[in-house]
N, C-alpha and C positions, 0 to 999 in steps of 0.2 A: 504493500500500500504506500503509494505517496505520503510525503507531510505536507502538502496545502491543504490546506484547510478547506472546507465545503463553504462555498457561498448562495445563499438564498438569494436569487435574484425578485428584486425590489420591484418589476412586476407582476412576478409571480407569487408573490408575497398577498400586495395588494387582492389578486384575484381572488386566492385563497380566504382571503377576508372577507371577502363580498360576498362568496359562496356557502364560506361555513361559518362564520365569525368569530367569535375568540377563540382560543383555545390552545391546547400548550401542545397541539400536535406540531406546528409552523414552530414554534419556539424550540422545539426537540429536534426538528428535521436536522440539523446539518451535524447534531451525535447522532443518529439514525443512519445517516448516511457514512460515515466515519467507521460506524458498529459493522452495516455490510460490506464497505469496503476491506473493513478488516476479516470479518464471517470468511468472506469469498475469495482473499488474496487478490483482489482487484486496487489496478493503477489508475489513477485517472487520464484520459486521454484526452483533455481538449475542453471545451465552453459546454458549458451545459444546456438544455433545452427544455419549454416544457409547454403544457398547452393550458386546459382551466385548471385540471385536476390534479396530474401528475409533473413532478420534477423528475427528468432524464439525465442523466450523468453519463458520457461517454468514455469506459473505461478499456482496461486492457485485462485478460486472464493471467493464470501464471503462464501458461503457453506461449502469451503473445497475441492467443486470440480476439479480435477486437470485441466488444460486447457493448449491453447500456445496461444501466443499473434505475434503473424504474421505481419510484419512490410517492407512494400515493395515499391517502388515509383507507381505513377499510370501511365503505360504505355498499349499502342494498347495489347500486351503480358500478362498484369496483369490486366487489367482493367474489363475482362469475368468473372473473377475467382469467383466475388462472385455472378451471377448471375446465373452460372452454380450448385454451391453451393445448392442454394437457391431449386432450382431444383429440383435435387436431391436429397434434404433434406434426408441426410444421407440415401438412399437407393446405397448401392455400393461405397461412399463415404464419406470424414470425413463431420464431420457435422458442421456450421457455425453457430454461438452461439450468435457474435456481428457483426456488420460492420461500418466503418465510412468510407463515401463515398467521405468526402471530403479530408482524407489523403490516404486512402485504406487498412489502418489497419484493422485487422480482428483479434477475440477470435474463435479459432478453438478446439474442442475436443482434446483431448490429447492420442496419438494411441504409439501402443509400436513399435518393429524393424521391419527391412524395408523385403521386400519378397528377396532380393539380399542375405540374408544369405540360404536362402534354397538351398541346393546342388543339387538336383533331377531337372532335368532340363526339363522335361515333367512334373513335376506337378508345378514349376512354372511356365510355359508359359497356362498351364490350369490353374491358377488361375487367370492371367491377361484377357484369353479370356473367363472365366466367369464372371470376372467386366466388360470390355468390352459390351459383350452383357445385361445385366443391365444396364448399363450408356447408352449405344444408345437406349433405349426400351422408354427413356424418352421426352416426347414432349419438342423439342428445344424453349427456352424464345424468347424474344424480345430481341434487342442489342445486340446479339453474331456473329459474324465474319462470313461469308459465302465462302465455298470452291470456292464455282465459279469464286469469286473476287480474289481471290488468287493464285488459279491456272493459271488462264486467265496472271494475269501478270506476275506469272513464266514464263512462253510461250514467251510472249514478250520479258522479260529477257534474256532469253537464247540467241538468238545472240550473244550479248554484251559480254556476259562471255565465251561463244566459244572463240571469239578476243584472248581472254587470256593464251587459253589453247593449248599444242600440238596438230596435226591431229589426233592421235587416240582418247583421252581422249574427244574431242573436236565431234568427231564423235559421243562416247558412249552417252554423253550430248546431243545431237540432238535425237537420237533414244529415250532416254526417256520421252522429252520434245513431239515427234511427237504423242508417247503412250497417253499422257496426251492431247494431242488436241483432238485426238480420242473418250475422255473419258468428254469433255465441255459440252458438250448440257445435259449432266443426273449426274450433280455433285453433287447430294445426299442431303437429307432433314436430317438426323441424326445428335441428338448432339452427338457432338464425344468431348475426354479426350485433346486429339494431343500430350500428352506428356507422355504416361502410361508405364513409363520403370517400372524395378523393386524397383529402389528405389522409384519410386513415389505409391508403393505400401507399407502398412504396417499394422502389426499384429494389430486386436481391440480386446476390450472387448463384446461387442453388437455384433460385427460379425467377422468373423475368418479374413479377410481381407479388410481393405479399400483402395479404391483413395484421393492419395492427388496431390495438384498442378498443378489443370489444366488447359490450357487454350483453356477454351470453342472454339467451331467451330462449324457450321451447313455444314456436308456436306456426302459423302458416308463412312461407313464402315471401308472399307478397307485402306481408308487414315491412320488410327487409327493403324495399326498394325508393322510398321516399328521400333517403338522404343522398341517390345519385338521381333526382330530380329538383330537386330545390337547393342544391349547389350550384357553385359555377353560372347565379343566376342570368345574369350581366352577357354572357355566352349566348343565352340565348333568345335574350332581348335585342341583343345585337343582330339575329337573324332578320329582325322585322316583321314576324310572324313567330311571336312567343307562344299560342296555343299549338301550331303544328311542329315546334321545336320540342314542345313538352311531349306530345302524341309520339313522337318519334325516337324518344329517350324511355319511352314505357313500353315501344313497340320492341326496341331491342332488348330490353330485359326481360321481356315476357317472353318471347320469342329464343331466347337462349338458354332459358329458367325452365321453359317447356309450361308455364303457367297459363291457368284459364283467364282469360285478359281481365274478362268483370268480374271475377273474386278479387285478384290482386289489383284492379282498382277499389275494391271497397275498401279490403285492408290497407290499401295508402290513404283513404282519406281516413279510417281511423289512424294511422299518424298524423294528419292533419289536426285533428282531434284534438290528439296527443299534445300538438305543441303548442295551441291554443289555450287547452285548458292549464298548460303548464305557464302561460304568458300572463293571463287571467290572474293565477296564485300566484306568481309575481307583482303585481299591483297594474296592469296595463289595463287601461279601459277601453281600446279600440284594439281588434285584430291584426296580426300581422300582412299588410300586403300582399307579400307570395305567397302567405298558406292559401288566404281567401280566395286568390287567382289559380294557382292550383286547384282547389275545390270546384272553382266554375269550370274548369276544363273537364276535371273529372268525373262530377257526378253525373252529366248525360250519358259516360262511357260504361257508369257501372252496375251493379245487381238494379 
C-alpha cells in the first residue's frame, strides 16, 4: 500500500451530503479506504473518480494488476451490486475481484471509457441491448429486489403524488401508473441491470464492452430499457424529429431483446413512473420534461 493519504474529493463530499446527510460514514471514508487498501495489498494508481454514490480509487494488485477499489455506503440501492456481480461473473459485466460485506467495499477490474463517447447513436443503443440481453439470460441469485414489490407500491404511491401535481401532469401520472396495474400479476422473473445508461457502460480489454453499477432487480425485461432512452437526450432532439428518434431506440432494443414491443413499453412507462414519483418525494411540483415527453410517445405504442 502507498503512504498518501486518501483524499475525499470536495464534490463528492458535497453530493454525498445532499443525498444522505450527516453522518460519520463521509467522515470515516478515507480510514475505510486506507483499511482496504491495506485488507487487499492495493497501491494507489492515479486521481480518483466517483459519480453520486460511490468513491472509485484507481489502484494496482500485488501483481501489478490494474484494478478500482469501489467505496460506497451499504444501502437497499447498493447492497445487490455484488450479488449481481457475483452472477454474472464477468459475462456482460465488470468482474468483482474482492468484497467486504461488512462495509460494501468492493476491488473491481479496471475497464477503460464509458460507451457515452461513441457518437453513432444506433450502435450505441445496440450495444446496451446486446448486454442487456446477456445480463437477463442469467438465472437471478437469492437476495435481489423483486419488480413486483416495487411496482405494486409505485401504484399505491401515485395518488399521493397526483395531490401534488396540476390536472394535466396529474392525469398523465395516473395513465401510467393504470399501465403498470395492468402489467402486476406477470412482473417478470429476469435479473435485470435497472441502471444501464451509457455511462454505466464501458470499453474492456476481455470484451469490447462491459456493465458497471448495477442495481440488481428480478423482474421483466423491458423494465430495463428506459435509461438507454432518456439519455443522451440532446442526441436526439438534435434529429428534428425526437418522437421517431425515440421509436427507433425502442425498436432496437426490443428487436434484439427479442421483446413483445407493448409489454416492454408498458414497463418503460412504469419507469417513467418511477422517476416521477421519485421527483415528487423530492419536493418538485411540476414533472420532468423528458419523462412526460416520453410518456406521450409511448402510451399510444403500448398494452
Amino acid at each position: 500500500m502507498t503512504g498518501t493519504a486518501v483524499v475525499v474529493p470536495a464534490e463528492y463530499a458535497a453530493t454525498h451530503h445532499q443525498i444522505f446527510g450527516d453522518g460519520p460514514w463521509l467522515t470515516d471514508l478515507p480510514a475505510l479506504a486506507e483499511q482496504r487498501l491495506a485488507a487487499w495489498n492495493l497501491r494507489l494508481d492515479g486521481q480518483s473518480r466517483h459519480g453520486m454514490v460511490a468513491l472509485v480509487l484507481p489502484v494496482l494488485r500485488d501483481d501489478g494488476t490494474p484494478a478500482v477499489l469501489k467505496l460506497q455506503p451499504v444501502t437497499p440501492d447498493t447492497a445487490g451490486e455484488p450479488l449481481g456481480l457475483r452472477a454474472w461473473d464477468g459475462r456482460g459485466a465488470v468482474r468483482i475481484l474482492e468484497h467486504d460485506p461488512d462495509s460494501g467495499s468492493m476491488l473491481l477490474e479496471r475497464l477503460g471509457p464509458a460507451l457515452s463517447g461513441v457518437d453513432d447513436d444506433d450502435a450505441a443503443v445496440g450495444v446496451i441491448a446486446g448486454l442487456l440481453a446477456r445480463l437477463h439470460a442469467v438465472p437471478a441469485p437469492a437476495g435481489v429486489r423483486e419488480l413486483g414489490d416495487i411496482a405494486s407500491a409505485m401504484v399505491r404511491e401515485t395518488p399521493r403524488a397526483c395531490a401534488q401535481l396540476e390536472d394535466g401532469e396529474a392525469a398523465l401520472l395516473r395513465r401510467c401508473a393504470d399501465v403498470v396495474t395492468d402489467l402486476l400479476a406477470e412482473p417478470g422473473d429476469r435479473l435485470l441491470h435497472w441502471d444501464l445508461h451509457y455511462d454505466n457502460v464501458l470499453a474492456g480489454e476481455r470484451e469490447p464492452w462491459l456493465a458497471i453499477d448495477p442495481q440488481p432487480l428480478i423482474g421483466d425485461p423491458g423494465f430495463d430499457l428506459l435509461p438507454a432512452l432518456d439519455n443522451r437526450w440532446e442526441q436526439m432532439v438534435a434529429t428534428g424529429d425526437l418522437p421517431t428518434a425515440l421509436r427507433r431506440r425502442l425498436a432496437i432494443l426490443t428487436d434484439v431483446l427479442g421483446l413483445d414491443r407493448r409489454r416492454a413499453v408498458g414497463w418503460s412507462l412504469g419507469r417513467v413512473l418511477q422517476n416521477c414519483l421519485w421527483d415528487v418525494e423530492d419536493g418538485e411540483t411540476r414533472l420532468n420534461p423528458v419523462q412526460t415527453t416520453i410518456a406521450e410517445v409511448l402510451l399510444p405504442l403500448g398494452p
